[in-house]
C-alpha positions in Angstrom: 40.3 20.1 20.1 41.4 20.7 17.0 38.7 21.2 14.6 41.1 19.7 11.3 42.3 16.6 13.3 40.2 13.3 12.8 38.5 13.4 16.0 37.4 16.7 15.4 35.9 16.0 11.9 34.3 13.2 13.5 32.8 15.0 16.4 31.4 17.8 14.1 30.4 14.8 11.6 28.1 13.7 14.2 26.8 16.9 15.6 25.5 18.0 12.0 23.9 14.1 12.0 22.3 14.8 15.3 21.2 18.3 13.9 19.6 16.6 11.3 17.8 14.2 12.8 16.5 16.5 15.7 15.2 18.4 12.4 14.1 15.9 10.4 10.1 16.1 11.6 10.3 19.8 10.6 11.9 19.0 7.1 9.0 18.5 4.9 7.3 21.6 6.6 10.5 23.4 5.3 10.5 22.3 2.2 6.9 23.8 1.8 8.0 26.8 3.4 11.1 27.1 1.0 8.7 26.6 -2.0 5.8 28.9 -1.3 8.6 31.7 -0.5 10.0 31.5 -3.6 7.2 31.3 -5.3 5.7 34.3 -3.9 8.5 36.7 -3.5 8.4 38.6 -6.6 4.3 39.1 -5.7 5.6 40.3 -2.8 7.8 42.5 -4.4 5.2 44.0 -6.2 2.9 44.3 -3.3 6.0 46.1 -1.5 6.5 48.7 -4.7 2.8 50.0 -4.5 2.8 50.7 -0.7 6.2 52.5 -1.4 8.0 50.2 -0.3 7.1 49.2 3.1 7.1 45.4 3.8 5.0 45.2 6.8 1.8 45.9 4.9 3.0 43.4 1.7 3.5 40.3 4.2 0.3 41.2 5.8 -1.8 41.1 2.7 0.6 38.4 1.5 -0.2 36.4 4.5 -4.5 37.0 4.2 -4.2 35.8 0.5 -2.4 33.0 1.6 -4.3 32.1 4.4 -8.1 32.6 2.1 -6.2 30.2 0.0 -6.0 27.2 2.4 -9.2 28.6 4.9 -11.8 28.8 1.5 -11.4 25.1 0.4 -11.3 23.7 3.6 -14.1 25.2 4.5 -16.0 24.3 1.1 -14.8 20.5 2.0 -16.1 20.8 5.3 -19.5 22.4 4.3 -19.8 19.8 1.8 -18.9 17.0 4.4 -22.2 18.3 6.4 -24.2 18.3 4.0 -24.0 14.8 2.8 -23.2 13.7 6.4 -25.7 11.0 5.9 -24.9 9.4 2.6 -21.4 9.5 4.2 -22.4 7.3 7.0 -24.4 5.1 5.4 -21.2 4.6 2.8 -19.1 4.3 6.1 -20.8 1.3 7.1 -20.9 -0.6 4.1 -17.1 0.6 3.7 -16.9 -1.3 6.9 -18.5 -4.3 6.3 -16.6 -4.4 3.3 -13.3 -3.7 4.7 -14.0 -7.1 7.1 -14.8 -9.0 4.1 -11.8 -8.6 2.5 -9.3 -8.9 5.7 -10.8 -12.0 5.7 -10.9 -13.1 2.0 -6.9 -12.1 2.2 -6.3 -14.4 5.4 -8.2 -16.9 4.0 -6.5 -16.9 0.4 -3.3 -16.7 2.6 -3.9 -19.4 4.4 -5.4 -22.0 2.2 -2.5 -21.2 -0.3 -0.3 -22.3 2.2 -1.5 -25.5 2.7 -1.8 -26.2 -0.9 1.5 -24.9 -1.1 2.9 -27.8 2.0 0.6 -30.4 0.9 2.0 -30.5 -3.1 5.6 -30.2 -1.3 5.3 -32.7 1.2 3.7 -35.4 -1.0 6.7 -34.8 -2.8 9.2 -35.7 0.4 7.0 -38.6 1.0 7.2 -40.4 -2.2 10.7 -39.5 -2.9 11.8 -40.7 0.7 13.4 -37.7 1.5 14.5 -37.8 5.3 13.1 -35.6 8.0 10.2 -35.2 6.0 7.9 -34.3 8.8 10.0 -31.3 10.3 10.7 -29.9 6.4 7.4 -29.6 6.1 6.7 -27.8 9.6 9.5 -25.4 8.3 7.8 -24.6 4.8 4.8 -24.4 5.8 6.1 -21.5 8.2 7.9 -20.3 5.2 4.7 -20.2 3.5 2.8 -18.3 5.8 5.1 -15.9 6.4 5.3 -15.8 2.3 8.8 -16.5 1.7 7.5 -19.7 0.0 8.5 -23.2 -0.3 11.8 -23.3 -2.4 14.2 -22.5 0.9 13.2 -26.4 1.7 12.4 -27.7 -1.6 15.4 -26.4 -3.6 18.4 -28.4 -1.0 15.9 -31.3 -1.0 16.1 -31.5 -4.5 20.0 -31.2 -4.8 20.5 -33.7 -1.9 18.4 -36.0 -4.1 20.2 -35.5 -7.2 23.6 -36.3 -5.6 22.2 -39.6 -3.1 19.7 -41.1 -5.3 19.9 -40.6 -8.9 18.1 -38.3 -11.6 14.8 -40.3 -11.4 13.8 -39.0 -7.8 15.6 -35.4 -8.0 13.6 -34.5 -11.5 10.5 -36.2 -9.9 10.6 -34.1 -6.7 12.0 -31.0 -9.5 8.4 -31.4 -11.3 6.2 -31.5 -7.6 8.3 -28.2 -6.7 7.8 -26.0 -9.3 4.0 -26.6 -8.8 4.3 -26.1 -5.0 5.8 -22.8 -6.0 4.3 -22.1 -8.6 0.7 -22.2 -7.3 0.2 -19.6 -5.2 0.5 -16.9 -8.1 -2.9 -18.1 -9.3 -4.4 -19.7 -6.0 -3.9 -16.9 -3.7 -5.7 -14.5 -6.3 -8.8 -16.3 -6.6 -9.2 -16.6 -3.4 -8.6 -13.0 -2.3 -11.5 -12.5 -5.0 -14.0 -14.7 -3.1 -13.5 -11.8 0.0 -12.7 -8.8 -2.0 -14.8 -8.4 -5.0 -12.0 -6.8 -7.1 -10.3 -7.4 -11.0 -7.9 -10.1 -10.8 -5.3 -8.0 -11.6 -5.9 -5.8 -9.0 -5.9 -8.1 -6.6 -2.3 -8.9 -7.8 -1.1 -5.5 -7.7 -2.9 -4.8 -4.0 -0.7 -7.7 -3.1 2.6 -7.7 -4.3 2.6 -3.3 -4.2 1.3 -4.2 -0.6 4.5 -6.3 0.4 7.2 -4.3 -1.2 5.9 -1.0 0.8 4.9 -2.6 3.8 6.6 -6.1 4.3 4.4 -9.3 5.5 1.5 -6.6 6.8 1.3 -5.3 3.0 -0.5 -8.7 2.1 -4.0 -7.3 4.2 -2.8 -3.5 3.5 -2.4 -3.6 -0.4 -5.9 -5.4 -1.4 -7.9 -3.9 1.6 -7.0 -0.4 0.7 -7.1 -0.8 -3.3 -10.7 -2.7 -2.9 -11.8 -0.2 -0.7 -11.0 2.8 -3.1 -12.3 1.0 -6.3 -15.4 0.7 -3.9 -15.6 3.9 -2.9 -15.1 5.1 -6.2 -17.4 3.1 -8.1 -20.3 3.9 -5.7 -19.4 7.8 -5.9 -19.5 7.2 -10.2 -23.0 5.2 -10.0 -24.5 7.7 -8.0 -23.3 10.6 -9.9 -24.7 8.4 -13.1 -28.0 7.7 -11.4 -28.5 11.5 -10.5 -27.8 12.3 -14.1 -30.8 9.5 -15.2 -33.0 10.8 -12.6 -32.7 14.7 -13.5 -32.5 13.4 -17.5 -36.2 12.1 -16.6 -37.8 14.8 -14.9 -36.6 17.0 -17.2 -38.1 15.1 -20.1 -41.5 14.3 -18.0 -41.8 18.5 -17.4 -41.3 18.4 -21.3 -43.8 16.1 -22.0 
């Protein structure tokens, strides 16, 4: 085959694609590689230069040094992992509890907005007569759930009514769906908050951050995993501040 010809290009086009991919769970350890070898060659240089110029021992004492520096603070971590094994599990639990709660504070704001969402939409079809009513609102209150909203079934209903019955009915059922779709940006948050003790706008960031880097799933992910760090977090900064207070007083009562 000639290696110039089309086919060719192609063929090797798709072996360095299929090299790639093969080594594409090795690529970030690579990368590290790459970087700690460049960043270290000129102390290995040096290293080399005082044993006069043998490389074995420089990469052996290179390697120890690099090895003390990932092995020493993993094994401080670890040591300080055993010794607050307790306060760890007791956190762990209420971590739990708390991670339940606000699954279901997130379901429920879900939920609940959804039917709001269906309910201010399908009065809407009912008093502006719009046909089919019953099955558009099956559809959007899918729609809703699934957090695509209701303007996929509001919007053509509106334009079907602005070109079969008039203005009156169209701007009528315009009014009810900007509500409909509207209401979720300030239902859904509140409700979340009832589950997930959080700031509002938190809450707001959890969820839409949660949906553009995981999809539907992001709506639990994002506010479960941001209330669960500004939980851990806050407990870890009262009890640092209580241990302050608490060494603050006995120092003052050996004073006194």
């Amino acid at each position: 085959m000639n290696a110039k010809s089309p086919l060719g290009v192609l063929f090797i086009g798709m072996l360095i694609a299929a090299s790639f991919w093969i080594l594409l769970p090795f690529l970030t350890a690579i990368l590290w590689a790459t970087t700690i070898v460049v960043t270290t060659w000129p102390v290995l240089l040096g290293l080399q230069a005082r044993f006069r110029g043998k490389r074995w021992p420089a990469v052996t004492v290179m390697t120890v040094l690099l090895l003390l520096v990932i092995i020493v603070p993993i094994s401080l971590a670890v040591s300080t992992i055993v010794a607050r094994v307790g306060d760890i599990v007791a956190l762990g639990n209420s971590l739990a509890a708390f991670t339940i709660k606000a699954i279901r504070g997130v379901a429920l704001g879900i939920v609940v907005t959804a039917v709001i969402q269906t309910s201010i939409g399908g009065i809407g079809f009912v008093v502006t007569g719009v046909p089919a009513a019953g099955v558009l609102i099956a559809v959007m209150f899918m729609l809703c759930l699934a957090q695509v909203g209701p303007a996929l079934v509001l919007i053509p209903a509106i334009i079907w009514l602005y070109s079969k019955d008039g203005a009156l009915w169209g701007t009528l059922l315009l009014v009810v769906s900007i509500i409909a779709i509207t209401i979720d940006n300030v239902v859904r948050p509140i409700l979340i908050r009832k589950g997930a003790d959080l700031p509002l706008v938190m809450i707001i960031a959890g969820v839409i951050g949660g949906l553009v880097a995981f999809g539907i799933l992001g709506l639990f992910i994002g506010p479960v995993v941001l209330a669960v760090s500004y939980t851990l977090l806050k407990a870890w900064v009262l009890a640092d501040g209580s241990e302050g207070e608490a060494a603050a007083e006995g120092e003052e009562a050996e004073g006194d």
